[in-house]
C-alpha angles and dihedrals in degrees: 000000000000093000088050087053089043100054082038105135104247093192119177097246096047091035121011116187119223101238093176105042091055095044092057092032084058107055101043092051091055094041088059098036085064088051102057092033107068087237106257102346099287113193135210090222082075101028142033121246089245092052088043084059093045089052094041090058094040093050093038087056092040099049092042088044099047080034094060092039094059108051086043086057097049101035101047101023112028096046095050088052120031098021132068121242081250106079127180128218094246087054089059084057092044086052093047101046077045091055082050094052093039085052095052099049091045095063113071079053102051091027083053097045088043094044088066101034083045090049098225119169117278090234089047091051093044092056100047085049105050096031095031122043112023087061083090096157085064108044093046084057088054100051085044089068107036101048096039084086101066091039095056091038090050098045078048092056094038092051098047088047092052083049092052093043087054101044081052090057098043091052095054093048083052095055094041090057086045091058092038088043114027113193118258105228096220088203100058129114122259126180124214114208129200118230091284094055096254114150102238093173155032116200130155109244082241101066092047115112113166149322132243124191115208095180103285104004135062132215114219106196113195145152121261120172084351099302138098122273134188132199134179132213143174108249143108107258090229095060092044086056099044089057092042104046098084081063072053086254094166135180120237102174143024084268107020142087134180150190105237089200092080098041113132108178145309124260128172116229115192094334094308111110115221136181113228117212126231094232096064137350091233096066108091127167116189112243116202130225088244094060094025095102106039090051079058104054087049089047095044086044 
């Protein structure tokens, strides 16, 4: 389970990873973090609590600075450049063990440069350098666990807002089926009219099964009280269809029409196709070869 989440595709338009926000997160957590956290235990047995102050303020500028460096480095250069657009979960925590590393190696330069443009005393200079920061398995340790925190909270927030964007886009493409398609309510009331546009009778769609045309007239067949019923009336079967279909009332032979609704499955009987009907095995409508493919795609839709 955890190897499937970790070669899970973060791909920009399903996850996008908010460069910005964890560069900036980073750095001023970090940042605060140092000013709350007397930077790498100094001690007044080795400095004064001016020079403390002095130090505090000098590794507080230098980590935020080679901090902020870093994570500008490796999220806006080296994934443009050495990583695919693509990027794993594991490859945000490679990056992120690399910005460690980069900060790590940038700070005896920059501490160096700073420590003269600062002014600090040579012996106090000389000290951070040699018992500072060349303890780098320490200090990597250190900015492990302290900027763990916004990297974790910013691959969080950038994962809940993919999830939102796609549950926005999942319910307008929701809405929008629901216009293209609009849902048939089984249980409403249609009326059937004879050729003079006489309503002859009232059924729920649901109850509906099949038409059959015998010339003029057309036989609705329908349950009523769980039985069969049949009832007769003067029309055309073409003009019953054309103000049904939208019920998807469709015709599927020369004579026939069905509710696909209630449309189980298609089976061949001696070479004839029928449509069998959910309600009982035993009620079949012929379906044509004119009308054979179109009933499929409804049914495999």
């Amino acid at each position: 389970m955890i190897q499937n989440l970790l070669v899970q595709n973060l791909e920009s338009s399903t996850f996008y990873f908010d460069k910005k926000k964890y560069v900036l997160s980073g750095t001023f957590f970090l940042v605060f973090f140092l000013i709350f956290y007397t930077p790498f235990n100094l001690s007044n047995t080795f400095y004064s609590s001016k020079e403390i102050e002095i130090i505090s303020v000098f590794f507080t500028f230098t980590e935020g600075f080679c901090a902020f460096l870093s994570l500008y480095i490796s999220q806006f250069i080296f994934r443009k450049y050495f990583f695919h657009s693509k990027m794993h979960l594991k490859t945000h925590f490679q990056l992120f063990f690399i910005e460690n590393m980069l900060i790590v190696a940038l700070l005896p330069f920059f501490g160096y440069a700073f420590s003269k443009i600062y002014g600090l005393p040579i012996h106090i200079s000389q000290n951070l350098i040699q018992n500072e920061f060349l303890n780098t398995l320490f200090i990597y340790s250190v900015h492990l666990m302290i900027l763990i925190f916004p990297f974790v909270g910013t691959l969080f927030f950038s994962k809940m807002r993919s999830l939102n964007s796609e549950k926005n886009s999942l319910e307008n493409k929701i809405q929008l089926l629901k216009v293209e398609n609009p849902t048939i309510e089984l249980q409403q009331e249609i009326a059937i009219e004879n050729d003079k546009g006489k309503v002859e009778l009232k059924l729920t769609l649901d109850s509906l099964l099949y038409l059959e045309s015998n010339n003029q007239y057309v036989m609705i067949y329908y349950v009523k009280k769980g039985k069969l019923v049949k009832r007769i009336v003067r029309n055309r079967l073409k003009n019953m269809l054309k103000e049904l279909e939208k019920f998807k009332i469709i015709q599927c032979h020369r004579s026939y029409g069905v509710n696909i609704h209630h449309v189980n499955y298609i089976k061949t009987m001696k070479g004839n196709r029928y449509l069998f009907l959910q309600e009982n095995s035993a009620y079949k409508v012929p379906v044509s070869k004119t009308y054979f493919t179109k009933i499929q795609e409804i049914l495999q839709n």
